[in-house]
DRENVORO-542421 format. One record per residue (C-alpha): x, y, z. Coordinates in steps of 0.2 Angstrom, whole numbers, padded with zeros to 4 digits, always signed. Each point is the difference from the previous one (the first is absolute). Layout:
BEGIN
XYZ;...
This chain:
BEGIN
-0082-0042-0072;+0006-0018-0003;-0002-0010+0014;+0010-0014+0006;-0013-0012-0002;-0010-0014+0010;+0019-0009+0006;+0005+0016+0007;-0018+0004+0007;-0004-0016+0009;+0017+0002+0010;-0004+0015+0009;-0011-0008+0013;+0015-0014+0003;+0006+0002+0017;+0016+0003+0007;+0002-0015+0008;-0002-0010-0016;+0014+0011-0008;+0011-0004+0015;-0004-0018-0002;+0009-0001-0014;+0017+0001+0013;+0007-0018+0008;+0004+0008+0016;-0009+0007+0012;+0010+0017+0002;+0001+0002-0017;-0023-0001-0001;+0001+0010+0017;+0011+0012-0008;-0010+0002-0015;-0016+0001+0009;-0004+0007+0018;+0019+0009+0001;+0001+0008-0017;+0002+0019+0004;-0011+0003-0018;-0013-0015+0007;+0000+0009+0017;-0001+0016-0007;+0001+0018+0008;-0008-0006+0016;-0017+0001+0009;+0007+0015+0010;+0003+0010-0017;-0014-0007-0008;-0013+0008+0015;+0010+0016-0002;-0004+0001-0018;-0021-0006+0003;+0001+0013+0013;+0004+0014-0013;-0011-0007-0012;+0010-0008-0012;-0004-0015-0007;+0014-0014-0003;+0002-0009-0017;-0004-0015-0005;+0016-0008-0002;-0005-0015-0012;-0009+0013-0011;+0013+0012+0001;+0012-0014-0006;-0013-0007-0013;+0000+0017-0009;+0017+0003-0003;+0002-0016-0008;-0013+0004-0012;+0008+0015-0003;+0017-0007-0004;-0009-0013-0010;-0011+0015-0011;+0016+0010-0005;+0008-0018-0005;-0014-0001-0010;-0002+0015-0008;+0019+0001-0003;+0000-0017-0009;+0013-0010+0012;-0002-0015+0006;+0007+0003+0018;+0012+0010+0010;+0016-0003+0011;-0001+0013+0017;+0019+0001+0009;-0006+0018+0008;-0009-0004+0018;-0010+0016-0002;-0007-0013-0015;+0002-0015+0008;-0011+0006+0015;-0015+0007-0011;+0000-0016-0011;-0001-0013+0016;-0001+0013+0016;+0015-0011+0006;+0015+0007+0007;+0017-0006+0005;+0014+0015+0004;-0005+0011-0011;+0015+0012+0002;+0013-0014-0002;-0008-0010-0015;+0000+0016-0008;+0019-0001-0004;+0002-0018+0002;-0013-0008-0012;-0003-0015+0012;-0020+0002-0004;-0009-0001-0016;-0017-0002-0006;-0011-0005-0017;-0015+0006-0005;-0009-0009-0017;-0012+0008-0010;-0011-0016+0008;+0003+0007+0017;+0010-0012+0005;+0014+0003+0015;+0014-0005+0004;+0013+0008+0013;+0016-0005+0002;+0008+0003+0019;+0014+0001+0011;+0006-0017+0008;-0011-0009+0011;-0013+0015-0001;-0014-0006-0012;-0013+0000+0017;+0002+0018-0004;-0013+0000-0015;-0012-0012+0007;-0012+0012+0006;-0006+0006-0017;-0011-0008-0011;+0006+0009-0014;+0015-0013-0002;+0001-0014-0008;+0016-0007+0004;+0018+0005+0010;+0018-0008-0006;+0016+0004+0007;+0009+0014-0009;+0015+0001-0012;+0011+0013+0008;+0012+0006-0016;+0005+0017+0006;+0020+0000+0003;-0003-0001+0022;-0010-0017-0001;+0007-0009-0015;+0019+0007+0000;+0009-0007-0015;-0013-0013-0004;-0011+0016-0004;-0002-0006-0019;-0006-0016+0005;-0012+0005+0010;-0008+0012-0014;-0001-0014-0010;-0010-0009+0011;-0010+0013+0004;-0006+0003-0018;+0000-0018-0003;-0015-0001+0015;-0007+0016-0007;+0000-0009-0016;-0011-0013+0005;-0012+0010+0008;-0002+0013-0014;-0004-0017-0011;-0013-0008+0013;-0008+0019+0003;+0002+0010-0016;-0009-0009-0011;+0012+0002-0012;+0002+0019+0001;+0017+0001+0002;-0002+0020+0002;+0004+0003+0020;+0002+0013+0010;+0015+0005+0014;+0001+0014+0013;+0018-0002+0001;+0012-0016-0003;+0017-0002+0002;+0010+0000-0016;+0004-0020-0001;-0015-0006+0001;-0011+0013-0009;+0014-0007-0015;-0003-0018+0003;-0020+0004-0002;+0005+0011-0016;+0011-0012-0007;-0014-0013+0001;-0011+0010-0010;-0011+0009+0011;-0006+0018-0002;+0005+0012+0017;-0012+0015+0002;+0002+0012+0014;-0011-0005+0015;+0000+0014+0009;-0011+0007-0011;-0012-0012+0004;+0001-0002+0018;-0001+0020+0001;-0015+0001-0011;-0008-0013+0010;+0005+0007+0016;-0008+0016-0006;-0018-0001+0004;-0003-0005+0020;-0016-0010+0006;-0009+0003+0014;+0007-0012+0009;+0020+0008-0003;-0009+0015+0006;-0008-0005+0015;+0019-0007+0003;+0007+0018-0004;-0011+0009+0012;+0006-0011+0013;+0018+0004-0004;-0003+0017+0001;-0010-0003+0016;+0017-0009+0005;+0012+0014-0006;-0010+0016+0005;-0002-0010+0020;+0019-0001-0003;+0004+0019-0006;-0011+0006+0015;+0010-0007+0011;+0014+0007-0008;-0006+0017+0000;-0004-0001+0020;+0019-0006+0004;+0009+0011-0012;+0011+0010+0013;+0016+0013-0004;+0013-0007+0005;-0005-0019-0010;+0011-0005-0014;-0006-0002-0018;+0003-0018+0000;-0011-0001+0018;-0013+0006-0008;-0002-0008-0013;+0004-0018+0010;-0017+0004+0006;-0009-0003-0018;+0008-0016-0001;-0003-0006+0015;-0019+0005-0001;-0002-0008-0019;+0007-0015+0007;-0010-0002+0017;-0015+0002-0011;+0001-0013-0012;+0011+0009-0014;+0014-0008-0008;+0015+0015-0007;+0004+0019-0006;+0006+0001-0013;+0010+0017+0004;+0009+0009+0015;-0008+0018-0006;+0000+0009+0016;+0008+0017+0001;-0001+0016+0011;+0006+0019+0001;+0012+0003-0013;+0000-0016-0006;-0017+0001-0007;+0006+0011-0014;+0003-0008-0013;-0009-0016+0002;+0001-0019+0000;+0015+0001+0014;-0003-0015+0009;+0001-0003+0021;+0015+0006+0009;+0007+0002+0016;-0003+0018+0001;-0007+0006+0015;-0018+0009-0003;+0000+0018+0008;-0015+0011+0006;-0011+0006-0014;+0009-0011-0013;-0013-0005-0016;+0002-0021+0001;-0007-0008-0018;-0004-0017-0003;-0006-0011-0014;-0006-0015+0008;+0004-0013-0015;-0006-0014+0010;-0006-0021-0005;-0014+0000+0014;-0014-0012+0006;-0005-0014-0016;+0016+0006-0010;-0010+0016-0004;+0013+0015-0002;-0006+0019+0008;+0011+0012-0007;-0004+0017+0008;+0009+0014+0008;+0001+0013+0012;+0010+0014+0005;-0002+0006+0021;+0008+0013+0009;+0010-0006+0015;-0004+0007+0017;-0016+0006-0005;-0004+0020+0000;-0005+0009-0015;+0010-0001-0015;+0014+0014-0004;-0006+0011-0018;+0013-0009-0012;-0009-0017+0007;-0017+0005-0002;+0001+0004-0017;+0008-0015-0007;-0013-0010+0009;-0014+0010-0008;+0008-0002-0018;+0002-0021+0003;-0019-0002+0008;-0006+0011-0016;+0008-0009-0011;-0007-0018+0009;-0017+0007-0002;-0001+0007-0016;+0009-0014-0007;-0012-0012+0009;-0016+0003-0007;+0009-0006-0020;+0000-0014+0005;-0017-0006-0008;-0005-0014-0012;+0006+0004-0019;+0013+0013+0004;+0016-0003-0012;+0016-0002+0010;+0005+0016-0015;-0014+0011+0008;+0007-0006+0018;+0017+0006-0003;-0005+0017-0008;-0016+0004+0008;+0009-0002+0015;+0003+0016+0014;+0017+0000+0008;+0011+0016+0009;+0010+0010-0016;+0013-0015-0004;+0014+0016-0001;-0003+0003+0018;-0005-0016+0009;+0008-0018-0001;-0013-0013-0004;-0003-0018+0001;+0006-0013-0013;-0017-0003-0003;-0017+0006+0000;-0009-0016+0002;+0002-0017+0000;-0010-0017+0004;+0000-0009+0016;-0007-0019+0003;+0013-0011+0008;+0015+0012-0003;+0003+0013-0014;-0009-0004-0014;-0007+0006-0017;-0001+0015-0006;+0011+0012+0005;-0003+0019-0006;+0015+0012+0000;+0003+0020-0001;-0005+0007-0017;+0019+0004-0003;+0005-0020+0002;-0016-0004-0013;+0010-0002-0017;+0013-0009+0008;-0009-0010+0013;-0018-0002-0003;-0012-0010-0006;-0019+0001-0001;-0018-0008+0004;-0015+0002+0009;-0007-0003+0018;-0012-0012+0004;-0011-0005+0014;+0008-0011+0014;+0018+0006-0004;+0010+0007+0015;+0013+0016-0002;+0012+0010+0011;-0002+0019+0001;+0017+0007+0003;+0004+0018+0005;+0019+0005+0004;+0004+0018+0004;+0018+0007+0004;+0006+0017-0005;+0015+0000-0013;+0006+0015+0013;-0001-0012+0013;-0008-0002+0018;-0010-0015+0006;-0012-0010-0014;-0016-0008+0004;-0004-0020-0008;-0019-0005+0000;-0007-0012-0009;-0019-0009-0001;-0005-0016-0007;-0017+0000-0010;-0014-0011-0008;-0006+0004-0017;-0018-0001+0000;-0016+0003-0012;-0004+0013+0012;+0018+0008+0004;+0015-0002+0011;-0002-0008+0016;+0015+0003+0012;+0006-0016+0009;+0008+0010+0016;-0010+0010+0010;+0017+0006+0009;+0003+0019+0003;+0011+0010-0014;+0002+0012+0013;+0018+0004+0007;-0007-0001+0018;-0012-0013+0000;
């Protein structure tokens, strides 16, 4: 792997407090040292939960290091001198620094450049450049040049143009002369002004997901203790889940757990029950649930350290023992979580996954949109669909060690009744598929 070098090396043991003395006033350093929610982290109360189940945490710095030589290796092995982030799925794995994630996602008020010489620089929000300063991965905050239509309004033109012209100067004094870069996403103006100046765009999120691909052991220590987090969370829900609750109350119960234990969003509302379970992906409604209803729900959650744990579960409200018609669809989903499961092992081609895979006869049962898919900080590379879909849709490569996937298992009749959603989240290993959850697939836990 390349690494970022000595520079980059020597700045891990920098303290906080010397990054936040880079501030003139004495909120601004407070801000960005003892009150920054990433400096404070999840807490000392979480943190025991997680020792006391024998997880260990990550090593943040580490876990910070090695993403940036990741990023840095694909740069190099894709000849480009540096690349331009705007996603904050992107942003956050480059610096681990967030600001709003949800709102700069459509507003494009925070950006971020990584150089083939590791260098990095964010651009943030007003007044908000504190918001970095705990990571020693960065190099440098500026305020940023907000050119979408809601921040610039007419003078959106003129603000592209002076975007690309500090791009500019930053491609010159980082590139060494490469003037190949790579963008995740760009609005239009200013990808043109980068163009017109005679610099070659290449698609970023190639990088970022290749990079992104392989976990450390520090992201995975983080992702156990997101799942820790999210299983704690869907306990709780299974214990309070009463006929008579609506839909959207139950599902409340996931967000409010995800949050109270350090986790940041979901990214769906995919909650359904009785016979709105069949088909799939309906999302939370005010439906009242009734006795014996099936209740399915895919988790979809941003948790603890940014680390996404996308899992699901399908229960049977009230309790008692399943009626025929739910027993059976059950059985066919945990089968088809099981058998799928144990593919997952090193050199397996994502081909093989689609076609070796086992699901319920396709004429008969509704299935998934997938059968697998990457997990790290959201849903990520690859994703493996049915064998119908793979002429059209899919694409192939092979399975390595460290990389993280998403078994999924939906099964509905076409004739109708009640379906059943579960889903596990896996680590590819030299010796096999290691389950993160340890929670039930059972329909009465």
């Amino acid at each position: 792997m390349v690494t970022s070098g000595a520079r980059k090396q020597g700045k891990i043991a920098a303290s906080v407090a010397a990054e936040a003395g880079k501030f003139a006033s004495a909120d601004f350093r407070a801000a960005a040292r003892e009150n920054h929610h990433l400096e404070i982290g999840p807490g000392p109360q979480l943190e025991a939960e997680w020792r006391a189940a024998g997880l260990t945490l990550p090593d943040l710095p580490a876990m910070r290091q090695y993403r940036l030589d990741r990023i840095v290796e694909q740069l190099h092995q894709r000849d480009l001198g540096g690349i331009i982030l705007f996603d904050p799925m992107n942003i956050r794995y480059a610096t681990d620094s967030t600001n709003m994630q949800i709102w700069v996602m459509h507003n494009g008020a925070r950006y971020c450049w990584v150089g083939a010489d590791a260098s990095v620089i964010v651009w943030d929000f007003y007044d908000c450049e504190f918001l970095a300063a705990h990571s020693h991965v960065v190099d440098e905050v500026r305020p940023a040049i907000g050119s979408t239509f809601f921040l610039a309004g007419t003078r959106y033109a003129e603000k592209a143009r002076r975007w690309a012209a500090e791009m500019l100067d930053v491609i010159a004094a980082h590139a060494g002369g490469n003037a190949r870069i790579a963008i995740d996403q760009c609005h239009y103006l200013g990808y043109k002004e980068l163009e017109a100046a005679g610099i070659t765009i290449e698609f970023g999120q190639e990088v970022m997901e290749m990079a992104r691909s392989i976990k450390s052991p520090d992201e995975l220590a983080a992702m156990r203790c997101a799942v820790h987090a999210c299983e704690t969370t869907m306990t709780e829900l299974a214990e309070a889940l009463t006929p008579g609750m609506t839909e959207r109350e139950v599902w409340a119960m996931l967000h409010a757990g995800n949050i109270a234990r350090a986790g940041e969003w979901i990214e769906t509302q995919i909650l359904a029950s009785g016979p709105r379970t069949n088909p799939w992906m309906q999302e939370a409604s005010s439906r009242v649930i009734a006795d014996g209803d099936l209740v399915g729900y895919d988790t979809d959650l941003v948790g603890p350290y940014g680390m996404m744990v996308d899992i699901s579960r399908t229960l049977r409200a009230g309790g008692g023992s399943p009626t025929p018609d739910q027993q059976d669809v059950h059985a066919l989903a945990v089968e088809q979580i099981e058998r799928n499961l144990e593919l997952l092992r090193p050199g397996a081609s994502l081909h093989d996954l689609c076609h070796k895979a086992w699901m319920p006869p396709v004429d008969e049962y509704r299935h998934y949109c997938v059968l697998f898919h990457g997990v790290g900080q959201c849903d990520e590379y690859p994703e493996v669909v049915f064998p119908e879909a793979w002429d059209e849709w899919g694409f192939d490569a092979h399975l390595e060690p460290g990389m993280v996937l998403t078994v999924e298992s939906y099964v509905g009749a076409h004739a109708g009744g009640e379906g059943v959603k579960l889903e596990e989240q896996v680590l590819v290993t030299e010796t096999g598929p290691q389950r993160f959850s340890t929670i039930s697939l059972d329909l009465v836990p």
